[in-house]
C-alpha positions, 0 to 999 in steps of 0.5 A: 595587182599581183602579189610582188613575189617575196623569193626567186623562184627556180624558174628566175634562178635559172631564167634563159637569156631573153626567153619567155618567163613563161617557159621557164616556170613550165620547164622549172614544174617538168624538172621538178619530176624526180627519179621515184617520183610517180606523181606530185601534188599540186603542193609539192611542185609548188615547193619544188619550183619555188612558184606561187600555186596560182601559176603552177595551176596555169603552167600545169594546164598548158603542159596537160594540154600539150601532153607533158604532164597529165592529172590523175584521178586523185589530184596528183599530177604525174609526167605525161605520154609526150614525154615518153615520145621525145624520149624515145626519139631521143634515145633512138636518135642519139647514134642512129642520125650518123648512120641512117641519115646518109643512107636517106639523103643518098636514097633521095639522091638517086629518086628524086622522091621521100624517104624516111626510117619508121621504127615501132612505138608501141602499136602504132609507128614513129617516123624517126629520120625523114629527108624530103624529095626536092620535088615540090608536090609530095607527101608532108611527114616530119620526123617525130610524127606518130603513124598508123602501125597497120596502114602504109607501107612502112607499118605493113613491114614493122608488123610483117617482120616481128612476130609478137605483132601478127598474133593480133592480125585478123586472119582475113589480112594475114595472108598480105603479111606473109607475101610482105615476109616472102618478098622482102618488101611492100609497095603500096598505092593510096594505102594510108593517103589516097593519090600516095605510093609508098615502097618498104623494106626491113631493116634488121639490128644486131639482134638480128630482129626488125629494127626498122623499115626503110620507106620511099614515098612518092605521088602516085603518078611518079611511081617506078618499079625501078624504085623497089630494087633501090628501096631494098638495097638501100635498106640491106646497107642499112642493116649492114651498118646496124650488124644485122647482116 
């Protein structure tokens, strides 16, 4: 049987009405990271957590699983690249949704198609907004997926537009990214998914740098040039709202 635990733990200090108990020990071990702390031993989020090291062990190997905690090569644990993503979303998100979601839904208003803002993470792209085309039959990206920087119409255009990314372009494609800085937009078909369209611009902050890229997808079948036009004023209002023109 198992040992009967002589103290509450954080987790049953602050146990969520009807939650699972489980979630709240892997939650109590995520809050038990510090600022300063760049790694725990298995002892010290013991301590912290108030729980028994057996199930901080099991906690632990589900977190490590899904991304949010990650086991050095000493022993230590430190937090994980997940959280570095939610973060990231977060911060991004916190006065952006009021701003770019309106330019999105009235995007797909007017096309009937996908669209969705990509910013830069690292080197590959987050989709950080994304409102799906009422049509039945089209691409499935959820806002949070993490992308290719160098395929699809919105990575072509985070790379196009910044600087600090075409020193790594092989010169063979440098001559596609300069037409995207000429032009002021991609469209693509089947670039990243095959039977796939997808049409890109650049949207710029205060700074007047690359803040984003605005993206229409659609199947390929129900492609229009008409698209283009929109994309592109659709992404010069967004970069309106942001200061950048």
């Amino acid at each position: 049987m198992p040992k009967k635990a002589q103290f509450h733990s954080v987790a049953d200090a602050n146990a969520a009405p009807s939650g699972a108990a489980s979630v709240d020990k892997a939650l109590s071990l995520l809050s038990a990271f510090r600022a300063g702390d760049a790694s725990l031993t298995l002892a010290e989020l013991a301590e912290r957590s108030q729980l028994y090291k057996s199930t901080v062990l099991r906690s632990l190997a589900s977190l490590a699983h899904a991304g949010y905690v990650q086991r050095l090569p000493d022993g230590r644990y430190a937090l994980g690249s997940e959280i570095a993503r939610l973060s990231a979303v977060y911060a991004a998100s916190f006065s952006l949704d009021r701003i770019v979601l309106p330019v999105l839904q009235a995007l797909v208003q007017h096309t009937g198609e996908s669209a969705a803002y990509h910013v830069r993470q690292g080197g590959a792209r987050l989709c950080l907004y994304r409102v799906d085309s009422p049509h039945p039959i089209r691409d499935h990206v959820r806002a949070g997926e993490v992308l290719p920087l160098y395929r699809g119409s919105g990575g072509r255009v985070l790379v196009a537009f910044d600087d600090t990314l075409l020193t790594d372009v092989p010169a063979v494609d440098r001559a596609l990214y300069q037409q995207i800085a000429a032009q002021g937009y991609y469209a693509a078909t089947g670039d990243r998914l095959a039977e796939v369209a997808g049409i890109s611009a650049p949207v710029f902050g205060r700074d007047k740098r690359i803040a984003g890229a605005l993206t229409l997808t659609m199947p390929v079948h129900r492609y229009k040039e008409e698209y283009v036009a929109q994309v592109i004023d659709a992404a010069a209002d967004l970069s309106t709202r942001l200061g950048g023109l």
